[in-house]
N, C-alpha and C positions, 0 to 999 in steps of 0.2 A: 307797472314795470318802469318807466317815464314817466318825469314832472310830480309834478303834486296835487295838481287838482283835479285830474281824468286819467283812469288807467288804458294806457298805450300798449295793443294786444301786439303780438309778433306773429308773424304767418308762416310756414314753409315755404319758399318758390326759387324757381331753377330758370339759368339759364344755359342757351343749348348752344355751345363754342367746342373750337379745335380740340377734341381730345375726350369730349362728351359734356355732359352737363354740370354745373356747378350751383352748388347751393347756396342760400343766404335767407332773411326774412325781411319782409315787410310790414307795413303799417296800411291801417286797413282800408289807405289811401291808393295803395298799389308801390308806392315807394319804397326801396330797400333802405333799413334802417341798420339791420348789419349784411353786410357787401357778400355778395356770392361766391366766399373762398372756399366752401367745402364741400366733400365730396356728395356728401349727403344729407339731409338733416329731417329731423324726423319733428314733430307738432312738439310746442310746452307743454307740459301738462300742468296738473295744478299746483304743483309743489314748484314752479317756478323753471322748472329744469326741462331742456332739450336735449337730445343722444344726435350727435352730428356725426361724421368718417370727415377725419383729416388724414394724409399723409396713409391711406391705407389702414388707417385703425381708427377703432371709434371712441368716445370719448363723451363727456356732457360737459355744457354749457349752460351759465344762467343767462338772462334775457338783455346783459350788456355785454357778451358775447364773450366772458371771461370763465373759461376754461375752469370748472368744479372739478373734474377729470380729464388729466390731457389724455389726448389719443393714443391709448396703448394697449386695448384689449381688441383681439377680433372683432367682437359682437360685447353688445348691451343690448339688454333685453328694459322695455317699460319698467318703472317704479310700479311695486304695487305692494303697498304698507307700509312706504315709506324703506322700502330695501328693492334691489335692483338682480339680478342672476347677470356674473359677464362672463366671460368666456378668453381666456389665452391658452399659450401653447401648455400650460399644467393642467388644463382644466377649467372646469364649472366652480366661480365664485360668488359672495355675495357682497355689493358693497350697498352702504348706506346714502343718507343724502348731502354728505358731506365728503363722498368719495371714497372714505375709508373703506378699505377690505374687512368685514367682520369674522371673515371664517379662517379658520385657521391653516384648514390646509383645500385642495383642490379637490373636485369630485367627477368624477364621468356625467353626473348630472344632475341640473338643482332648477328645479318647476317656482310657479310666481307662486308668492308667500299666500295664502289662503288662511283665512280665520290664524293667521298669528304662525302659522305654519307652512315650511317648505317642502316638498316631495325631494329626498333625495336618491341618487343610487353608485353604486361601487361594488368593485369586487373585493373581496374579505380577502382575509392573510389566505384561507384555504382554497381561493380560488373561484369563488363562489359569487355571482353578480348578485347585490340584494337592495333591498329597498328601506330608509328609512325616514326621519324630518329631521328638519331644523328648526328652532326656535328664532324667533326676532333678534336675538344677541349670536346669531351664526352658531352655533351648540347643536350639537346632537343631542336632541329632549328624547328621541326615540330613534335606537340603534340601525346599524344597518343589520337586520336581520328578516325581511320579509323577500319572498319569490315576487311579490306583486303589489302594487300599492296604489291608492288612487288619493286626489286630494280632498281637504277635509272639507264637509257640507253641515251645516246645523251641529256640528261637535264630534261627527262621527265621521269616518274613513272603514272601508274594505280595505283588508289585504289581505294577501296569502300566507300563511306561515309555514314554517321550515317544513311542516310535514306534510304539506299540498293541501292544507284546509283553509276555507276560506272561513272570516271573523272578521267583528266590528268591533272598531279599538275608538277609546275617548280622544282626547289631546292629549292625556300624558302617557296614550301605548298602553293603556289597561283594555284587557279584554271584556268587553261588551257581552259578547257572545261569539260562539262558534256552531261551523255550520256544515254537515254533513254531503253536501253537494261539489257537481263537477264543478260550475262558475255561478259565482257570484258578481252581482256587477254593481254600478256605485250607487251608493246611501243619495235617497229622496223624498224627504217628508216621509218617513217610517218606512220606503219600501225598497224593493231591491229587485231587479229582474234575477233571474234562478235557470241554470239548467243541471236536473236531475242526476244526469249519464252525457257522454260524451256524445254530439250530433242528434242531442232533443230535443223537443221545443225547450224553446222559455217560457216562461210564467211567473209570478212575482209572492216574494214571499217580506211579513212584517219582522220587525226588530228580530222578536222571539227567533224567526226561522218556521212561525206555522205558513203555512200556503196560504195565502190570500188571494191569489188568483191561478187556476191551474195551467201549467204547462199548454199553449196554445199555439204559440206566436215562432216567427221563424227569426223575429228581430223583435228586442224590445229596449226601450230609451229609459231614463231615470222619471220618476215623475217631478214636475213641475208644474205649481197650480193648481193642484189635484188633477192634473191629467198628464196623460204618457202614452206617446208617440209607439205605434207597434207594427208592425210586418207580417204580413201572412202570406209572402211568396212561396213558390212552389218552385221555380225555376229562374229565367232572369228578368223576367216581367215584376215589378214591386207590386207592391200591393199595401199601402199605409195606408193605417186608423188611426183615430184618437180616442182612447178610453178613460173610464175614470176607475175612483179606486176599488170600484166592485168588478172592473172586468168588462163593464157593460159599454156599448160603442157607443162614442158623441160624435165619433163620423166616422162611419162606414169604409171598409180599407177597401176604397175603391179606388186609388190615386196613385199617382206614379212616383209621390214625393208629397212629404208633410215637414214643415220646418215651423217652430217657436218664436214666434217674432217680439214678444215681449210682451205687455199692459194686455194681455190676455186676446193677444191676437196670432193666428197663426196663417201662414200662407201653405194653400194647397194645389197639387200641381198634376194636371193630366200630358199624359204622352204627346206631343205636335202628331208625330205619328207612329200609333200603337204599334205596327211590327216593328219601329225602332226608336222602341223606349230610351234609348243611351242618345239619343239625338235633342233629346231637350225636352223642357215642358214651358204651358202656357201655365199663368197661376193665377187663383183667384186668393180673395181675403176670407177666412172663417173666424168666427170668436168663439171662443171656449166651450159655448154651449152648443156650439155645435154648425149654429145659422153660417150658410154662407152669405156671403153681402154683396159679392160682385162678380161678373164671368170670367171666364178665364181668359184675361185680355193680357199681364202682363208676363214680360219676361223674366221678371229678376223684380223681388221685393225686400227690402233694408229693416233691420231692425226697427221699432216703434221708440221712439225719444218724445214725449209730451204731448202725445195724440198724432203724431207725425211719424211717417215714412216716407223713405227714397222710395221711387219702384221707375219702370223706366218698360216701354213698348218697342215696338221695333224702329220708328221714329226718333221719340224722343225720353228724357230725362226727367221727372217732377216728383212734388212731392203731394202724398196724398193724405187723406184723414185717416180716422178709427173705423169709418166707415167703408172703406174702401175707395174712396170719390176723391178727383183730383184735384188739387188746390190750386183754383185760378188764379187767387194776387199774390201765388208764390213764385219762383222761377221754373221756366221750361225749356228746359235747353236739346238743341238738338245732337245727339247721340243716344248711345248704350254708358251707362258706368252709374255712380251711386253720388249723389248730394247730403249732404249734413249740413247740419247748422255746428258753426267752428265761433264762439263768443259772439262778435258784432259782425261777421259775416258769414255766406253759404259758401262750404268748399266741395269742388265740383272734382270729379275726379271720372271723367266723361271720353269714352273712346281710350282711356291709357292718355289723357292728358289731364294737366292740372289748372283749374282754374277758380278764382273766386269772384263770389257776384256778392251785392248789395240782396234785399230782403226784395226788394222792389226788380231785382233782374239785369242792376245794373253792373257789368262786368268792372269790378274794380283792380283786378290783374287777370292775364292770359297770356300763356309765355309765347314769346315770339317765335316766329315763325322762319327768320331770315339769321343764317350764320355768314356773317363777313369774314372773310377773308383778308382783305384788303380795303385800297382805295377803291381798286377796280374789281376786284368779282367777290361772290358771296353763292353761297349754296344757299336754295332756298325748298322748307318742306312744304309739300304738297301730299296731300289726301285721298286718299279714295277707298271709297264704302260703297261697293254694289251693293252688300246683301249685310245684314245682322251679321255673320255669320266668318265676313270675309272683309278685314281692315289693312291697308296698306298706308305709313308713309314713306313717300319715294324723296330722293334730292333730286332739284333740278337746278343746273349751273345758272348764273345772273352775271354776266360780264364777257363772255365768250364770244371772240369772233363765227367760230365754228360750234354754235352749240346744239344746235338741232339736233345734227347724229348722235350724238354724245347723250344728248337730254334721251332723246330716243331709247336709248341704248340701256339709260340710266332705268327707265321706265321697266324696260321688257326684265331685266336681271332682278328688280323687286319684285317684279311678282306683278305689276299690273296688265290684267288681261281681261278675257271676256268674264265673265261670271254675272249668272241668272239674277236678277233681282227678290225675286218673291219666290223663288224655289227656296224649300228644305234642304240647306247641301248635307253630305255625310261627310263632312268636315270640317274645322274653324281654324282660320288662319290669320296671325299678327306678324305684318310686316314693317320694320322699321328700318333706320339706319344712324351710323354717328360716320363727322368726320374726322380720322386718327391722325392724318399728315399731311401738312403743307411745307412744304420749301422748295423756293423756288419757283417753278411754274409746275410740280407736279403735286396734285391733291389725291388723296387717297380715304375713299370712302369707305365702312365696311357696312353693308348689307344684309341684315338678317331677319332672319323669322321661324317661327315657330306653325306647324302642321301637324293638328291634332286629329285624328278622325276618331270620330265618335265612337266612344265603346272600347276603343285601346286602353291597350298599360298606360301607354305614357305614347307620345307626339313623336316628330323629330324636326330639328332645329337643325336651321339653314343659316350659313353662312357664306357669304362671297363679301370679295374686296375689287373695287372699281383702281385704277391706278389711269390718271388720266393728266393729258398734256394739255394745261391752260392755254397756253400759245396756240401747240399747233391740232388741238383736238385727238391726239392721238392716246387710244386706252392698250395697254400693254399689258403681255402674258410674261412668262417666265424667262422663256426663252430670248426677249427683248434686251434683257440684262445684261446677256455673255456673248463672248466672242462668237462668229457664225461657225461651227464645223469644232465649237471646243466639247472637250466632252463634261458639260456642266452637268448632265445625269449622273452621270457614274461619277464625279468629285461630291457632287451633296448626297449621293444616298452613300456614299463611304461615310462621309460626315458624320451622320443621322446615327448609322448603324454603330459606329464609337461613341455617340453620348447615348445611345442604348444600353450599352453592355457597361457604360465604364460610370454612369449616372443614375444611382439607386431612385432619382426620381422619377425615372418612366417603369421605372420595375413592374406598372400595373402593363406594360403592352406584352399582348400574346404572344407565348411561346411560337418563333418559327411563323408570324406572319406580317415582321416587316419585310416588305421582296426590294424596296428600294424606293424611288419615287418617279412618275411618269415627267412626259417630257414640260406635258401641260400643268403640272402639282401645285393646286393653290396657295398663295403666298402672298404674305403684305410686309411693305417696307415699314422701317421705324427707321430711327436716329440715324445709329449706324451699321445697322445689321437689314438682312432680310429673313424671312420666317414662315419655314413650311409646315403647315398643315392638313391633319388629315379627320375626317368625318367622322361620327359615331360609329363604332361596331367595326371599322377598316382594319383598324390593326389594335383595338382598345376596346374594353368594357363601356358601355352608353354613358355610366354615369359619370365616367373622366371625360364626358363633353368632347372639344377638338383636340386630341394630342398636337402638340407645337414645339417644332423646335428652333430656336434665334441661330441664326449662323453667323458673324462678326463679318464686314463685311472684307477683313484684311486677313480673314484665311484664304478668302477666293480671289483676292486682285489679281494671278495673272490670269483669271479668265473671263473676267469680268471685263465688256466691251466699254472702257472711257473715253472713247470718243463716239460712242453710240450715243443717238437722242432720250433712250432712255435714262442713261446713267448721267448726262447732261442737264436733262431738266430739272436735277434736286442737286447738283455742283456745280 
């Protein structure tokens, strides 16, 4: 990529300032070779090209940091054939390696290119969402006319066609064959998982459509290797096997979890504890034939890349063999997260942070730890990991007369508290934070984290913001703002409630249940506005995250306290 006589690898790494993290890449010195100006950036791969976020949109870059695509799509997706899926406000596109758009018009959805081929989907003139490809020159080689479609494996694809039958179509949309059954699922080395009638087993059937394996399984996976990953639960306890293509077991579906690891290894996983399977599992290594090779000591096992895998204990981080045995002159780092080998170095991706080591263990970048501020203060992060299970980083101020309460303070609001060491908790929680706003002597932290308990839908996500007075140590609520005895409640939920009704972008909040906002209503300052906030499920659907609304702060000046220490500390 650089010079002439040794090729000069480029690395992802971030650093962590006002306003959150900033990307850039280095050399596998730890040096930044192009400077940390964007939002995000994601590895080269092998065609030379990186996908970075500038400016709120993403865009690719070659490896002299000159823009192939500037930043104007939502999302890019990886290259994979040498074409790209991006994504703006028309839709799902594809462009090439030269940036060009090759398709001609937008789509609701377009999957990474497979054997020369894309998954796409749309709704037709009549109304009708369908499924079709793309060829390499962006063309529809095979129309949008299928209910369901999968991508192409060995030359073949499932879909559904218009009349709910399932069939295997070649590359150019010719039908292979068709197939009498409720579901078909996708093409693997000749077979296909099958169910009969609606809510019965699976069981697997060849090209033709004869049974080759009868209706047994409660779940069944594609074969791979000659073997296929299968289920014979009963309720909500799993139960995975490994079979081969007579049906017959190469491991017994006694496990709480089977996953594919690659070079013909698979990692298998028993319950921590059986009455609460959704709490996790320990994993051992099997191969193909069956043998297993190690106990069930880990927590988390990685893909296999040239007789290597990540896998990682409750400890620590390493890499192990084909044997299941851990590789001592490799690196060990302590946490939870996954190691790869990245060209001439290991990138470590360890606790939710980023770091890269030499082959030998030697850390040759690790992002810092210390956000400046200034001359005089700087936020700095700190750690803590009782349990596997339960990770906090907290800020703590560095320059503060009065920092103790503060630091204190700072602590108890993340989330740092007692928690069991070697206990199974029935929950797993990531807490972080960024700093959004300095001027002046007031800094504004916001504090978040995520609380998943085991076995949920889905988690729910914490947010608080710290608003704190450098000088005089003072952290401030809402009411610190406004005049004493003004009525700033009833001014901001008037506010709220006209860009409700008069702002089709809250149109997702519930009919009839904004009631206004309390007196205490979380809020974080920016530029020149301040900005209330409301919780999951309060007055909105989960998936719109925190409803927010910016209020200017020159609708509210006459009640806003300006000669209060609050409004002082950032004018």
């Amino acid at each position: 990529m650089f010079g002439n006589e040794r090729t000069v690898y480029l690395f992802p790494a971030a650093i962590k300032e006002i306003g959150g993290n900033k990307w850039g890449y280095i050399n596998e010195k730890g040096k930044f070779i192009l400077p940390p100006n964007y939002e995000n950036a994601g590895d080269f791969q092998d065609n030379g090209l990186a996908i970075v976020r500038a400016m709120n949109h993403a865009g690719v870059i070659n490896s002299s940091g000159y823009f192939i695509v500037k930043p104007k799509y939502d999302t890019i997706n990886p290259f994979s054939e040498g074409r790209a899926t991006v994504i703006d406000h028309q839709g799902f596109k594809v462009i090439d390696e030269s940036g060009k758009e090759i398709t001609s018009i937008a789509y609701s959805y377009i999957g990474d290119y497979k054997e020369s081929r894309a998954l796409i989907a749309d709704y037709t003139k009549d109304g009708w969402y369908r499924y079709g490809y793309l060829n390499k020159r962006g063309k529809e080689v095979i129309p949008l006319t299928y209910e369901s479609a999968s991508d192409f494996t060995d030359g073949r694809a499932v879909v559904k066609t218009n009349g709910g039958k399932f069939a295997l179509i070649d590359l150019t949309g010719k039908e292979v064959k068709s197939y009498p059954f409720y579901f078909v699922g996708h093409y693997g080395q000749g077979m296909m998982a099958f169910q009969m009638r609606a809510n019965e087993k699976f069981g697997y059937i060849d090209e033709q459509g004869k049974i080759t394996i009868e209706p047994k399984f409660s779940g069944a996976q594609s074969f791979i290797n000659n073997r296929a990953i299968v289920n014979v639960s009963e309720d909500y306890n799993d139960h995975y096997g490994l079979i081969d293509q007579t049906g017959g077991y190469i491991i017994k579906p006694n496990y709480n979890r089977i996953e594919y690891l690659d070079e013909n290894r698979y990692s298998i996983g028993k319950a921590i504890e059986p009455s609460k399977p959704f709490a996790g599992s320990k994993y051992a290594v099997a191969d193909g034939d069956g043998r297993i090779l190690t106990g069930f000591i880990y927590n988390e096992i990685g893909i296999f890349t040239e007789g290597f895998a990540s896998a990682s204990d409750d400890q620590n981080t390493f890499f192990i063999n084909n044997r299941g045995q851990r590789v001592e002159h490799l690196p060990i780092v302590s946490g939870s997260g996954r190691l790869q080998f990245e060209k001439t170095l290991i990138k470590g991706e360890i606790d939710f942070r980023l770091m890269y080591l030499s082959s030998k263990g030697e850390i040759a970048w690790k992002q810092k730890t210390v956000i400046p501020l200034n001359d005089q203060y700087a936020v700095l992060e700190q750690k803590y990991k009782p349990n596997k299970d339960y990770l906090v980083y907290f800020p703590q101020i560095q320059g503060m007369g009065k920092s103790e309460s503060v630091n204190a303070a700072l602590k108890e609001l993340s989330g740092v508290k007692a928690v069991p060491s070697h206990k199974q908790l029935d929950f797993n929680y990531l807490g972080d934070f960024e700093v959004t706003f300095f001027k002046g002597n007031l800094l504004v932290i916001e504090i978040h984290g995520y609380n998943y308990p085991f076995g949920a839908a889905h988690g729910m996500p914490v947010k608080k913001y710290a608003h704190i007075n450098l000088k005089t140590g003072s952290l401030y609520s809402l009411k610190d703002l406004f005049l004493s005895k003004s009525p700033y409640v009833t001014t901001i939920s008037e506010i709220i409630g006209k860009q409700i009704k008069s702002n089709s972008e809250y149109s997702y909040v519930f009919p009839n249940s904004y009631k206004g906002i309390q007196a205490n209503q979380p809020f974080f300052i920016s530029d020149d506005s301040f900005n209330i906030y409301f919780s999951p499920y309060e007055i909105a659907p989960y998936a719109e995250g925190f409803p927010t609304f910016r209020i200017p702060f020159n609708e509210v000046m006459n009640i806003i306290d300006q000669t209060g220490e609050f409004w002082r500390s950032f004018h």
